[in-house]
Backbone bond lengths (Angstrom), bond angles and torsions (degrees), N, CA, C in turn:
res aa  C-N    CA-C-N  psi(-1)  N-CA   C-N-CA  omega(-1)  CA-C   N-CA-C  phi
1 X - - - 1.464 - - 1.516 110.89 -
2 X 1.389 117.83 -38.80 1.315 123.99 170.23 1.372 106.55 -49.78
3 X 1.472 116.59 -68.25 1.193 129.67 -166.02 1.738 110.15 -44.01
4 X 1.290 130.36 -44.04 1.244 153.52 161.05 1.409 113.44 -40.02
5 X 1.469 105.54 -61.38 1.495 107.32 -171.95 1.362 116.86 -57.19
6 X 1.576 89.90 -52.85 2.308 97.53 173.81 0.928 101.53 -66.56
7 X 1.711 145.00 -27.75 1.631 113.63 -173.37 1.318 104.67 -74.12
8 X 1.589 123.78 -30.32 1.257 131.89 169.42 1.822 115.81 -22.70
9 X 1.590 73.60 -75.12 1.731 88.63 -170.12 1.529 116.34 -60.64
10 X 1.645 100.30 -20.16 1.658 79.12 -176.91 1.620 109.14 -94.38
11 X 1.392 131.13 -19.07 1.287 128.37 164.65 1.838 106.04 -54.46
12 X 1.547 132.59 -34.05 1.155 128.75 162.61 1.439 107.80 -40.51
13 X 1.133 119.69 -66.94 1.635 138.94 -135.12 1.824 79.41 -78.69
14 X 1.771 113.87 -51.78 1.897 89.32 -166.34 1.237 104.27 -72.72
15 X 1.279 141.59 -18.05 1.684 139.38 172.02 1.536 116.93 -60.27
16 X 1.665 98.36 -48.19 1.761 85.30 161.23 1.327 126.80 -63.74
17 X 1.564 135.46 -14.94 0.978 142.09 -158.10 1.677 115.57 -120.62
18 X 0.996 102.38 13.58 1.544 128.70 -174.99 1.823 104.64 -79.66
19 X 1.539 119.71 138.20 1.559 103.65 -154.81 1.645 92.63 -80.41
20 X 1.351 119.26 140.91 1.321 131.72 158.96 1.374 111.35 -39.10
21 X 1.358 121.09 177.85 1.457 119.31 166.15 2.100 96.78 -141.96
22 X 1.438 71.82 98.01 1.685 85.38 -179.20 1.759 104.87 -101.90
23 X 1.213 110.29 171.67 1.321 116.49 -177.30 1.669 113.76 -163.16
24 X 1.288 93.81 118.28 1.816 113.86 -161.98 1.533 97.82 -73.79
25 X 1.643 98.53 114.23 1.072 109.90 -179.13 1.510 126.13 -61.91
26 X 1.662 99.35 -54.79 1.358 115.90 -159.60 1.797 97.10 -169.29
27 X 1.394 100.67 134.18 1.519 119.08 177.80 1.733 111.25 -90.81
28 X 1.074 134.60 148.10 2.136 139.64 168.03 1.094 94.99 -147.98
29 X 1.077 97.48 112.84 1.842 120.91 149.51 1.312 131.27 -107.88
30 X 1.692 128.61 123.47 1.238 139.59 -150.96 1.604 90.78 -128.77
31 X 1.402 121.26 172.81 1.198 136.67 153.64 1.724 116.53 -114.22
32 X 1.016 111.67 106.64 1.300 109.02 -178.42 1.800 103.81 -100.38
33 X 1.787 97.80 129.62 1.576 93.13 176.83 1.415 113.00 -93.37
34 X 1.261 120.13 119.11 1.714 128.07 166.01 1.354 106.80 -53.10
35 X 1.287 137.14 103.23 1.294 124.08 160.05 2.045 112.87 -134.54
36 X 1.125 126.08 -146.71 1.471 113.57 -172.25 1.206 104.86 -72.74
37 X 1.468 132.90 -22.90 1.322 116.07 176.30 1.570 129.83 -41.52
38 X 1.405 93.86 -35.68 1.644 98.57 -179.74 1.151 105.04 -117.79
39 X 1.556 112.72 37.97 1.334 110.49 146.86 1.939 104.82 -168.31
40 X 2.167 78.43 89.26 1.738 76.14 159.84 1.451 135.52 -76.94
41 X 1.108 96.17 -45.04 1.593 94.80 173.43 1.131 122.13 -94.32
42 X 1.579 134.47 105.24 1.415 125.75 171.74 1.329 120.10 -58.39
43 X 1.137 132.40 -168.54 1.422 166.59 -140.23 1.641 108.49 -163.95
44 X 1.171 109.42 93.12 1.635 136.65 -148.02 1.789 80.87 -75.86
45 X 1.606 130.00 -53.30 1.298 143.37 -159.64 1.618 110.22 -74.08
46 X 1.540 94.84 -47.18 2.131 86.74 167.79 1.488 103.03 -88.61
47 X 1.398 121.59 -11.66 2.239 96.21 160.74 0.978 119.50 -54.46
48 X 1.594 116.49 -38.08 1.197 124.91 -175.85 1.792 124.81 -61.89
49 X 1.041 91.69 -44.01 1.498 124.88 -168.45 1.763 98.16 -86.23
50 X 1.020 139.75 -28.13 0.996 151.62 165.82 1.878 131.45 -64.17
51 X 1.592 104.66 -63.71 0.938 142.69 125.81 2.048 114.04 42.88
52 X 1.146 77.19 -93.61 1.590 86.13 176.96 1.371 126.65 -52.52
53 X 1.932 93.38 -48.03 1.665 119.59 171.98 1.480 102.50 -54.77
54 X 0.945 137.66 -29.55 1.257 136.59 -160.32 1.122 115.69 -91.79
55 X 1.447 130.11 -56.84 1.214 129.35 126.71 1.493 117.21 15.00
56 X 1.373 101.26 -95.71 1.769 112.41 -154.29 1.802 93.79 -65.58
57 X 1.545 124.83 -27.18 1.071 127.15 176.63 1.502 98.89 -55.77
58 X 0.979 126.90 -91.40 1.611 150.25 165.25 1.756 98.92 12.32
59 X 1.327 99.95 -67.96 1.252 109.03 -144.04 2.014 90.78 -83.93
60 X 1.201 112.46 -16.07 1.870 117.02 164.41 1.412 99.10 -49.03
61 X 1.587 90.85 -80.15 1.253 125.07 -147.29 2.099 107.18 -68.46
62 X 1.081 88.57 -37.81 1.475 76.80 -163.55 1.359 142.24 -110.90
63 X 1.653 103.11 22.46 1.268 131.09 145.13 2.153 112.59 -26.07
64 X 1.077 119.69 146.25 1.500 118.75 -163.07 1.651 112.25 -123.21
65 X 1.247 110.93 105.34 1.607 101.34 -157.51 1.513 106.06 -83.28
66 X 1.309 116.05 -17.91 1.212 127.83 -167.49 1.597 131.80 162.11
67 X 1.517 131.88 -162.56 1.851 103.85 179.37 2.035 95.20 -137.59
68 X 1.388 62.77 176.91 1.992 74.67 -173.22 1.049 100.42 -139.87
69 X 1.580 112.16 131.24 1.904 136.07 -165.97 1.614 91.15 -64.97
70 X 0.623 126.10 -54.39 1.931 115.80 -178.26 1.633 111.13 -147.55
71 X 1.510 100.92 -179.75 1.234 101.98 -171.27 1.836 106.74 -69.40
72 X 1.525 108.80 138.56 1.727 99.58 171.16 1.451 98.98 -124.60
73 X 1.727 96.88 161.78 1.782 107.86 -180.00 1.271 96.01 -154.30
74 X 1.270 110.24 149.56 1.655 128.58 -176.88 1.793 95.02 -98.62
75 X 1.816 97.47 136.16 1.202 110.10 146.13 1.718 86.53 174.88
76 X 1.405 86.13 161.63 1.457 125.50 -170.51 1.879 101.78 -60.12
77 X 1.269 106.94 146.29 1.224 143.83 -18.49 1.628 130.50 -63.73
78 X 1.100 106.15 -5.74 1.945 115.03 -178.58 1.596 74.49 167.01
79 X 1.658 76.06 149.43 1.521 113.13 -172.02 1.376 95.13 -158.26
80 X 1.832 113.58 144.19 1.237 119.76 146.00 1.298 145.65 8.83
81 X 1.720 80.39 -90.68 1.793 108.27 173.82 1.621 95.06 -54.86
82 X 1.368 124.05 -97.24 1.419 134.14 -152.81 1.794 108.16 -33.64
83 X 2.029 108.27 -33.81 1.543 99.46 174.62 1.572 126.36 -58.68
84 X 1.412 95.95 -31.43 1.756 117.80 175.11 0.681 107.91 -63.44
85 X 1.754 154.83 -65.64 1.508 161.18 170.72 0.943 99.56 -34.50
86 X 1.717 134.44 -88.62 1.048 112.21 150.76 1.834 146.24 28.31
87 X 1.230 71.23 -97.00 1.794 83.08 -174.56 1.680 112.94 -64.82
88 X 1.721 95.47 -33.47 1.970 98.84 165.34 1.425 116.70 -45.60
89 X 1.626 99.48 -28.36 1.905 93.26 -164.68 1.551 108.56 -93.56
90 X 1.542 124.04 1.66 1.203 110.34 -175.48 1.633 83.53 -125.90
91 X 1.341 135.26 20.13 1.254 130.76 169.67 2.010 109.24 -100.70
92 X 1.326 101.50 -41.79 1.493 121.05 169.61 2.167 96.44 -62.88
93 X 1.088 146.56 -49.59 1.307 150.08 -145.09 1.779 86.86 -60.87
94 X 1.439 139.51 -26.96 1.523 108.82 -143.36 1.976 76.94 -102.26
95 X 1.355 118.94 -1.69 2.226 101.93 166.27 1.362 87.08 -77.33
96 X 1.320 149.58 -16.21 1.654 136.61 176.16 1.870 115.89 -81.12
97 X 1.755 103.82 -3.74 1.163 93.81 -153.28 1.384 140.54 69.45
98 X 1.477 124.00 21.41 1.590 130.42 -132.72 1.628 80.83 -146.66
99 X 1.781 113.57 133.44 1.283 117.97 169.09 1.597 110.33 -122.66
100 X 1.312 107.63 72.77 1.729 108.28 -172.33 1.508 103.45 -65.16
101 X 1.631 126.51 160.13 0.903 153.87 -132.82 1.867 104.96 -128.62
102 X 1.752 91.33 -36.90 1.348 107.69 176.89 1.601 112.49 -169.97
103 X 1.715 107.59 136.16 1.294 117.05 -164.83 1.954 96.95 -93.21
104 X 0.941 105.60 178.68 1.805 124.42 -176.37 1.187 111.45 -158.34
105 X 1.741 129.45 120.46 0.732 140.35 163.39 1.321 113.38 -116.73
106 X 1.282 128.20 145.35 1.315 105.44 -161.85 1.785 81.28 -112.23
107 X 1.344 119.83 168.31 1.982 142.17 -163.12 1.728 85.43 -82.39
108 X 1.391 103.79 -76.54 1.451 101.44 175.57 1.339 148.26 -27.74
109 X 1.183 108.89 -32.17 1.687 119.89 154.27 1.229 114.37 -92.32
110 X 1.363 135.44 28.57 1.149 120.17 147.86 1.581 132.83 -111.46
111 X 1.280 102.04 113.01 1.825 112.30 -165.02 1.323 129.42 -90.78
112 X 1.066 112.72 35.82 1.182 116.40 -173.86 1.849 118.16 165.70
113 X 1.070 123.12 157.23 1.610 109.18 -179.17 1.761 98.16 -113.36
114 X 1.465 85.15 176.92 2.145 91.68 -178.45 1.718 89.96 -106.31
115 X 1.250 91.94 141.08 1.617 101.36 164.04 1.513 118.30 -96.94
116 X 1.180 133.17 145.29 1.543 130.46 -168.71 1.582 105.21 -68.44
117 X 1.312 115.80 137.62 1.153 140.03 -173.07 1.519 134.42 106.87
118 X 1.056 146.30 -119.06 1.381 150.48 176.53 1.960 97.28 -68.94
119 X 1.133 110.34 134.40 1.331 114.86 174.39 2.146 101.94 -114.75
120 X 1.247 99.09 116.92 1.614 96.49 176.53 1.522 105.90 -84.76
121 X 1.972 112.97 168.99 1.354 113.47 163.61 2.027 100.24 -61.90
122 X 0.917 119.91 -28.21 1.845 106.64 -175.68 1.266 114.05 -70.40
123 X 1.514 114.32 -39.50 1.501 120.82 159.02 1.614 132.63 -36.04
124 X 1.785 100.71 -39.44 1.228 110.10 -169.14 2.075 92.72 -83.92
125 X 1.614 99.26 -56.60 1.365 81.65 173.39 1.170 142.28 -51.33
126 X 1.473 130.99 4.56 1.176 146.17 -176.04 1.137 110.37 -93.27
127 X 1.273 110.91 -27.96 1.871 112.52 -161.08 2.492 81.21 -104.62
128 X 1.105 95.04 -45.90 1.731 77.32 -166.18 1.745 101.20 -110.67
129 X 1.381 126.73 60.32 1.597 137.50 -171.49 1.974 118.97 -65.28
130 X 1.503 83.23 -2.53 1.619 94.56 173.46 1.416 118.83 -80.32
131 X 1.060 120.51 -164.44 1.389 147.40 173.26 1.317 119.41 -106.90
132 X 1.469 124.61 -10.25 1.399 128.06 -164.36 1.990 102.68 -65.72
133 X 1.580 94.15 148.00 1.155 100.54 168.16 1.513 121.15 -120.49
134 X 1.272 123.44 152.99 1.526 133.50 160.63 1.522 112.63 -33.74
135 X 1.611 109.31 103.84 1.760 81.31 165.30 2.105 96.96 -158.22
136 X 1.120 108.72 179.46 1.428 127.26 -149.44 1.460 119.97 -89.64
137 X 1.122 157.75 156.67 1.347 137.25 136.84 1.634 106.27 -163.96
138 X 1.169 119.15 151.00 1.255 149.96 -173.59 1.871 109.78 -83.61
139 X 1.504 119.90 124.01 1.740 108.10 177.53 1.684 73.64 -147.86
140 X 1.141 90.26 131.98 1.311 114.27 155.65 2.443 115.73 -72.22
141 X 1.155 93.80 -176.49 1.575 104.22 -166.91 1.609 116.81 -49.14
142 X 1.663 86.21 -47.83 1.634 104.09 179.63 1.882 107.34 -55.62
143 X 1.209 75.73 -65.95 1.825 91.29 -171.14 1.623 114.19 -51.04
144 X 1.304 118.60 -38.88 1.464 105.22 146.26 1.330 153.72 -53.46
145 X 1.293 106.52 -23.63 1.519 115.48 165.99 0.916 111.36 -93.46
146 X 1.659 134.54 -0.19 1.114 135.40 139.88 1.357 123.63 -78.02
147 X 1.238 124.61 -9.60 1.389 115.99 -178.72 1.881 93.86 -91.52
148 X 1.529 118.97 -32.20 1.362 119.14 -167.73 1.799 108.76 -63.70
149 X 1.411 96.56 -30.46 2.206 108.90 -174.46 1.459 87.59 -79.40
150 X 1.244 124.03 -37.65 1.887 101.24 -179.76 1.158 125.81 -78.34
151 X 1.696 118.95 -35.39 1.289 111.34 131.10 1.158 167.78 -19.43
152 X 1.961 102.48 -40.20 1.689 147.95 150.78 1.511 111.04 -38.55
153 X 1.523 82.86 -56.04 2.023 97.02 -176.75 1.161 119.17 -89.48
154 X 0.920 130.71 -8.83 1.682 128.31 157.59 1.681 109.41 -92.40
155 X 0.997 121.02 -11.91 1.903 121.91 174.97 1.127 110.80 60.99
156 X 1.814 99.00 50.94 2.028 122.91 165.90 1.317 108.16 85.74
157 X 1.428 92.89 166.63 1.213 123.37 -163.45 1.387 110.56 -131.60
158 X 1.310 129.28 175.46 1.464 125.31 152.83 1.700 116.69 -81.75
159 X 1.385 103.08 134.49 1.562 93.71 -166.16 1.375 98.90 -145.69
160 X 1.190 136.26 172.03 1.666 125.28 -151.00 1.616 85.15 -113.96
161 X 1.536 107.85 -159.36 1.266 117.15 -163.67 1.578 97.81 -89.52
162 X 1.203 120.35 169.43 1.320 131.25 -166.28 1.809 126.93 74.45
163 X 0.847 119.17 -19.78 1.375 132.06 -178.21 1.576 83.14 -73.52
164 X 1.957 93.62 140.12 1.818 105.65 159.30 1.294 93.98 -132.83
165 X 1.169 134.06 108.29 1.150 131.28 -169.56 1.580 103.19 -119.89
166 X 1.527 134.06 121.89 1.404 129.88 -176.63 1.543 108.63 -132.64
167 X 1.913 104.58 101.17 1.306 104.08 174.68 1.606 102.79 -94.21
168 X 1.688 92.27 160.48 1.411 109.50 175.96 1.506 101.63 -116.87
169 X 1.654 116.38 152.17 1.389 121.44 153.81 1.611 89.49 123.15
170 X 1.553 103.11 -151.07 1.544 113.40 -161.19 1.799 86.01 -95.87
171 X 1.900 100.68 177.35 1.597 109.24 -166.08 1.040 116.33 -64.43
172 X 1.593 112.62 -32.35 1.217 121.35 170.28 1.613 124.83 -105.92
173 X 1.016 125.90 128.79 1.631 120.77 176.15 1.637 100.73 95.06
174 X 1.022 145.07 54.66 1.314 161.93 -131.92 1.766 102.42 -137.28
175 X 0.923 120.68 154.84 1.663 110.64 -177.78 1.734 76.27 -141.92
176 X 2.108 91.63 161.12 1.425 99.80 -177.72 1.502 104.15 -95.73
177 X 1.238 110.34 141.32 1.241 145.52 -157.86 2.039 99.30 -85.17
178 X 1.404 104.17 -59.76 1.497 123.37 -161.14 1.352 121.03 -171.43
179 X 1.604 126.75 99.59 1.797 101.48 -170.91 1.855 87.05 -127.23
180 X 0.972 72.05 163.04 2.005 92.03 -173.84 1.857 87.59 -138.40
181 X 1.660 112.12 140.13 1.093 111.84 165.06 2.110 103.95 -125.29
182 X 1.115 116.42 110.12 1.592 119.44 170.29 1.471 87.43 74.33
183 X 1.534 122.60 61.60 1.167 125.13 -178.74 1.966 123.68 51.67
184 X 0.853 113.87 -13.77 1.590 116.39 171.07 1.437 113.94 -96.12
185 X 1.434 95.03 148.76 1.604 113.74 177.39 1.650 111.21 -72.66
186 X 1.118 99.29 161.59 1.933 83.37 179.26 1.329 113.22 -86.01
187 X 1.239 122.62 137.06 1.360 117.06 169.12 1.363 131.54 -94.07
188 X 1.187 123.45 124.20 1.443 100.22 -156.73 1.254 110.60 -86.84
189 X 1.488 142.73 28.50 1.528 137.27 145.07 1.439 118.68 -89.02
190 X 1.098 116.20 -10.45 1.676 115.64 -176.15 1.177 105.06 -106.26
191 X 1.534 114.81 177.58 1.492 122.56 -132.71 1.736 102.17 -135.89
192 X 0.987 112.08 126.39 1.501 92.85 -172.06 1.805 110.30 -111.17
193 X 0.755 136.56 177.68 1.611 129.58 166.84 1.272 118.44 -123.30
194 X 1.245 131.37 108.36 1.392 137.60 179.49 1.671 126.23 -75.34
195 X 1.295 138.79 140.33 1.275 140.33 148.28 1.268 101.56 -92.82
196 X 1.747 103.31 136.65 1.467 112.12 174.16 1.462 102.61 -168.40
197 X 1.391 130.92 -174.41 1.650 147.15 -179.41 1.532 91.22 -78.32
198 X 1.141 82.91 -177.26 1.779 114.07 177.19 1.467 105.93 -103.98
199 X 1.196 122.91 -18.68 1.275 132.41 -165.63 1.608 108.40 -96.23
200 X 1.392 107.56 -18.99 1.519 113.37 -174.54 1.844 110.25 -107.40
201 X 1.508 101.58 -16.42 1.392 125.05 178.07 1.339 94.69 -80.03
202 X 1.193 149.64 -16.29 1.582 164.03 174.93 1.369 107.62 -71.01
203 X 1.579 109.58 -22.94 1.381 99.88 -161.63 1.263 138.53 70.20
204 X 1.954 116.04 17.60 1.011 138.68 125.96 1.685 132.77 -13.71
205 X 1.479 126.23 149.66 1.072 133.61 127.16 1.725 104.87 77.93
206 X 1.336 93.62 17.62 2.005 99.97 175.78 1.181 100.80 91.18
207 X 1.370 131.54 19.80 1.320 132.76 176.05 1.325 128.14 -105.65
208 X 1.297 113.21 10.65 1.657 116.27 -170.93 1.311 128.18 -8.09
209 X 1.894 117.53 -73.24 0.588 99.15 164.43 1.848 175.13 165.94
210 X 1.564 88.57 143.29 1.261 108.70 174.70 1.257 118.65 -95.28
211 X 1.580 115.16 8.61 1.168 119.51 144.03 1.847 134.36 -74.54
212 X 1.247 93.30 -8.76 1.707 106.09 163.79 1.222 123.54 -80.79
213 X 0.874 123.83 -47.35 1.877 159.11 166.00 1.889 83.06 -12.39
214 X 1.797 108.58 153.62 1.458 114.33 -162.54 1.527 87.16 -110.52
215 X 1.703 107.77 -167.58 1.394 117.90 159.73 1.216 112.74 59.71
216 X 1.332 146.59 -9.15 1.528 149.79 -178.61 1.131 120.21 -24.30
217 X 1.570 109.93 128.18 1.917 88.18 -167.62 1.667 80.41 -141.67
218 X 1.682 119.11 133.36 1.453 97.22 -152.86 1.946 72.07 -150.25
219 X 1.407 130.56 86.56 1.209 129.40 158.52 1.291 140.51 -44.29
220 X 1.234 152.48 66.47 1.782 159.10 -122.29 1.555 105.51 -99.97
221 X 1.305 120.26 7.99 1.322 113.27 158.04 1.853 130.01 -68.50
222 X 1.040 96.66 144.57 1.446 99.03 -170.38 1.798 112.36 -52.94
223 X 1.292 107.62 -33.02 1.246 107.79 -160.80 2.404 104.00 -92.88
224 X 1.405 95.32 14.10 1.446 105.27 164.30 1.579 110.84 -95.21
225 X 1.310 102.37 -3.26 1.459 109.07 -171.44 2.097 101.38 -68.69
226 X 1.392 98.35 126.55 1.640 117.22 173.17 1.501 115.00 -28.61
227 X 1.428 93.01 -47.52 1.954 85.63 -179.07 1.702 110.70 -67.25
228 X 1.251 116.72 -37.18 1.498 124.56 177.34 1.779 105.72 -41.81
229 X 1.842 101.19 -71.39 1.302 115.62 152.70 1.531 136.94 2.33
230 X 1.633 111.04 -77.24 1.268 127.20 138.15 1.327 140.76 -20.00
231 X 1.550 106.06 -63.66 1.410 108.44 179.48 1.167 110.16 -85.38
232 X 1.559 152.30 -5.45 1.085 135.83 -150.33 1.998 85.26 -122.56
233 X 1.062 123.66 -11.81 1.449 137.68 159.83 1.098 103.67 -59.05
234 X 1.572 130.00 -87.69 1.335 125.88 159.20 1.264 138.09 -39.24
235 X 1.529 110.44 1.90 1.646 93.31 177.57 1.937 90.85 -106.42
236 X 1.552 104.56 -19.65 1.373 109.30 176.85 1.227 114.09 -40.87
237 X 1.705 110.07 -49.94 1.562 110.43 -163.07 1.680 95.00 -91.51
238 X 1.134 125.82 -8.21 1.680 132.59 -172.15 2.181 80.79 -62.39
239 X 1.422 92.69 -78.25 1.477 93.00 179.75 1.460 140.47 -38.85
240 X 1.260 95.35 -7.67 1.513 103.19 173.68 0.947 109.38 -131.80
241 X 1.565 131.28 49.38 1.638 142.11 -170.61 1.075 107.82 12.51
242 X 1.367 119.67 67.11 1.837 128.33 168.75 1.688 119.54 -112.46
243 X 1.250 120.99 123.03 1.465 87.81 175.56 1.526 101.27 -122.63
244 X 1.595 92.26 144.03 1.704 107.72 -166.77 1.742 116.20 -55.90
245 X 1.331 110.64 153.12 0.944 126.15 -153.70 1.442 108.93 -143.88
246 X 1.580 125.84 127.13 1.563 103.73 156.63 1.783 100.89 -166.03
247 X 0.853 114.73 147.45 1.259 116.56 -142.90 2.408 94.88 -140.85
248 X 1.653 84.33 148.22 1.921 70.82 169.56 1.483 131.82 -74.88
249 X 1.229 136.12 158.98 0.993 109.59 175.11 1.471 96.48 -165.70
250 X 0.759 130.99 74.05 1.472 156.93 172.10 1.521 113.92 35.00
251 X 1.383 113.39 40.10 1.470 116.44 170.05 1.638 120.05 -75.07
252 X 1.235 126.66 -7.08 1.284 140.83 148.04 1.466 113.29 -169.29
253 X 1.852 91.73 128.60 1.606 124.26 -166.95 1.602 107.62 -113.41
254 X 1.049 122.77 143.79 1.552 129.92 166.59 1.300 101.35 -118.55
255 X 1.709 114.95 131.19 1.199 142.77 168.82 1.834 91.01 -104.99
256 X 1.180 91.18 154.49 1.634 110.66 156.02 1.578 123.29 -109.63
């Protein structure tokens, strides 16, 4: 009877412990800023202890490249942030000699949002923490309206100014509706020139492809790297008492 009872209990115990079958509904991501609010009273012993680190942190990180008119955050279908990235990469193209037509940022590399006011170098690394670099490629007519339906199916991208891009359907899996780029329809014999990463030139991130795309001109120095990009944008307009700005404005819309 003993013997019974414990085999009992332990066939109980692996049935409770048996894996559920859950299913992830839906992901939200916020930026929450840590600052004294949630922490009135310090801890006199980890300032101390802290201290030094903080310092050499400080003095990395918190150099000020420039400011931002309000808080921005990337998400689909167009956002702020992602139009700005964006527009950095086809604003940075003329130190390449390069007059792209249209910039790409892809949603996914962006880690973080800017909060309005002073923008630091840690700030910037927060929002672009990769390695990706600035680089070039050539798609003819076809290959753009193929790059716009892969776009369709992910429910946008970051894309610079000029793009009208109008998907229809659900957020994801979306087909293009109507895109105009600098007011023209695409033609499918002409050739367009893109700014984009290295990471999306890979054929990354639902983007295939712009891995077909000709002419590739893809620079591997450290200092082509996006965050560089970034800050030297913002210190542009720092120098000319500007503070950056970018706002939606219907460069890609979803209808249902």
């Amino acid at each position: 009877m003993k013997q019974f009872f414990i085999g009992s209990m332990a066939l109980l115990m692996m049935a409770s412990c048996a894996p559920k079958h859950y299913r992830l509904v839906s992901v939200d991501r916020s930026r929450i800023i840590v600052d004294s609010r949630y922490d009135q009273k310090t801890d006199a012993e980890a300032e101390k202890f802290i201290a030094p680190y903080k310092k050499v942190n400080d003095s990395i990180m918190g150099p000020i490249m420039g400011m931002v008119a309000h808080n921005m955050h990337a998400q689909r279908p167009e956002s702020d942030l992602s139009n700005l990235l964006a527009d950095i990469l086809v604003w940075a193209a003329k130190d390449y000699n390069e007059e792209p037509v249209l910039g790409i940022y892809n949603m996914g590399g962006i880690r973080a949002d800017l909060t309005k006011g002073n923008v630091t170098y840690g700030d910037v690394l927060d929002v672009a923490p990769f390695e990706n670099k600035i680089c070039f490629v050539t798609l003819n007519g076809e290959q753009m309206m193929t790059l716009f339906q892969q776009m369709a199916k992910r429910g946008g991208e970051g894309v610079s100014r000029g793009l009208e891009l109008v998907i229809e359907g659900p957020e994801k899996d979306g087909k293009v509706k109507s895109v105009r780029l600098h007011g023209k329809e695409i033609d499918p014999k002409a050739e367009y020139r893109i700014a984009t990463i290295n990471y999306l030139l890979e054929g990354n991130d639902g983007m295939p492809v712009l891995r077909e795309g000709s002419n590739k001109v893809a620079p591997d120095d450290a200092s082509n790297n996006t965050r560089y990009l970034i800050m030297n944008y913002f210190r542009d307009k720092q120098a000319k008492g500007e503070i950056v700005d970018s706002k939606v404005e219907g460069r890609i819309v979803r209808v249902k």
